[in-house]
Structures are given as C-alpha cells and as structure tokens.
N, C-alpha and C positions, 0 to 999 in steps of 0.2 A: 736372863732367865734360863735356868735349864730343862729339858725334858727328864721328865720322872719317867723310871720301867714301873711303875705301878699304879693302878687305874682310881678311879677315885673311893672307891671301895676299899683301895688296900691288895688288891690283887696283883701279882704280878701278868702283866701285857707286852706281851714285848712285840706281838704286832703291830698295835700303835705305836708303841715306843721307836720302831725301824721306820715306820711311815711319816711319823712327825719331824725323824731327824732329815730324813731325804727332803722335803719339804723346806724344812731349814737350809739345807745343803743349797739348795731350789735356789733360794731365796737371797742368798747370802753372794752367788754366782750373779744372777741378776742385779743385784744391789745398783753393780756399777755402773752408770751412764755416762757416759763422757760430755763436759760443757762447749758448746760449739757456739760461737758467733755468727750469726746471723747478717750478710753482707748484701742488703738490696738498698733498691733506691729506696729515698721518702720525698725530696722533693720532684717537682712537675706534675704531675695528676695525683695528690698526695690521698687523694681517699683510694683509688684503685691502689697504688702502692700499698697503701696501709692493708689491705686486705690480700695482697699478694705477701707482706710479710708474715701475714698469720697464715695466712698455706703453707708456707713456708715454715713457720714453726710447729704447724701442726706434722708437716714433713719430716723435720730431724726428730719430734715422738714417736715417731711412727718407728722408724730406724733406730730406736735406742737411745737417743740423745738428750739433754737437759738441753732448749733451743735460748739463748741469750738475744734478745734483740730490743738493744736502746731505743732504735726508731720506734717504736712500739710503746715504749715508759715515757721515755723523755715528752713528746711534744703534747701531753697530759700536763702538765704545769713549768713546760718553757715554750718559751715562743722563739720557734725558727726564723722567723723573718727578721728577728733582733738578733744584729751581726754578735754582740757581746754574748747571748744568752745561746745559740747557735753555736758558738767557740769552745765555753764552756761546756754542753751539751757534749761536741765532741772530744772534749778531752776526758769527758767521764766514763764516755765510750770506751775511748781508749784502753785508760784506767781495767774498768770489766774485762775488753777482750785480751790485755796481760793475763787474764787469768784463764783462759780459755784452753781449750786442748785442741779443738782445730778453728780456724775458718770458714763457713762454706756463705762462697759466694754465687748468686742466682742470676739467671739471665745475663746477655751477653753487652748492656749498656753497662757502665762503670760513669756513675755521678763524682763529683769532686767528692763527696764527703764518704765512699764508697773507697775512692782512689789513695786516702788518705785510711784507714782503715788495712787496707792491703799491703801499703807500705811497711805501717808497723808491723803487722804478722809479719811478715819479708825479714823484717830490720831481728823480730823477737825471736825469728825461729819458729814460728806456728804454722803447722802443715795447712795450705788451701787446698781448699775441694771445690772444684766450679760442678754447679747445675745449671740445666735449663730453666728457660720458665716453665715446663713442663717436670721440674724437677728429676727431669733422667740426669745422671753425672756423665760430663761432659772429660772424659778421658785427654790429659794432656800429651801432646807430641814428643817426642824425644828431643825437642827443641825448643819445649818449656810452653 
C-alpha cells in the first residue's frame, strides 16, 4: 500500500505524508525479530519448569525475539513419559531449532534432552547464549 501526498479531501499534505512515511520507516526497522530457541528443562518438577519456560519466553519478547519453545507445545498432545513419543517430540524439536537464529539456554542444569539440543546448535552452527534463572546473560570465558 502506498502513502498518498494528498489528504482525503484531495488536498495536497505533505505533513502527513512525511509523518506516515517515518512511521513506516518505524515500522519496517522493527519488523525484524530474530527466532531463538528456547533451551530449559521440562522434566523433574515439570509444572515449575513449565512456568520457568514461559518466563522465559516472555524474556526473549521482551528483548526483540520471536521465543520458540517445544517444551511448551509439545507435551500438549504427546506424552513424555512414552519413550517413543518423547523421541519423536525431540526430533521435531530439533527439526524447529534448525531453523532458528540463536539458542539461548537458561539456568545452569543441563537435562539430557537440554544436552541434546546444544549439541545440534554446536554441530549446526547456531550461536548459544546462556542465561541465568534470573535471566541475566551469563557471559562466556575465553575458554568457552
């Protein structure tokens, strides 16, 4: 859609017309959020988890992010405890977090299905970012 220099009258405005482009301009900058993968636990205290990953994602909106988190969709109509549907689960994970732009992983426990997650990103090339549970970013050492 483009903006018109003239108002709905038929007038030429081209004070609107400069304010609606910047606006656009605005708009078009922000656009971009970048897809992050969301890297916490679900199993052991799975309802606190579950609520630590929606802090969690409401953390990467905060920050500009589009927050991707399987734990979260998945165990909504698969059952974890079922080693086959659990496998699956995580390979769709996987699947998603290929499509990602970073990783960011929470807290300083790492679950198997956490540790598998990391890998890929390792193996695909996708930049991690660790947080705390307090979501401050946890700056890496010059020794990784």
């Amino acid at each position: 859609m483009s903006i018109s220099k003239y108002n709905a009258e038929g007038y030429l405005d081209l004070t609107a017309y400069e304010a609606l482009l910047a606006i656009e301009r605005e708009a078009r900058k922000a656009a971009f959020r970048p897809l992050v993968f969301i890297c916490s636990p679900l199993a052991g205290d799975v309802e606190h988890n579950l609520e630590r990953a929606r802090r969690c994602c409401r953390f990467a909106v905060t920050k500009g992010a589009i927050p991707l988190a399987p734990h979260l969709l998945f165990p909504q109509f698969m059952d974890d405890g079922d080693k086959s549907e659990r496998n699956l689960a995580i390979f769709m994970g996987l699947v998603l977090l290929s499509k990602c732009h970073e990783l960011w992983r929470f807290g300083n426990r790492i679950s198997p299905g956490m540790a598998i997650e990391l890998e890929k990103a390792k193996r695909l090339g996708i930049p991690i970012r660790h947080f705390s549970e307090q979501c401050a970013e946890v700056k890496q050492s010059a020794r990784g």
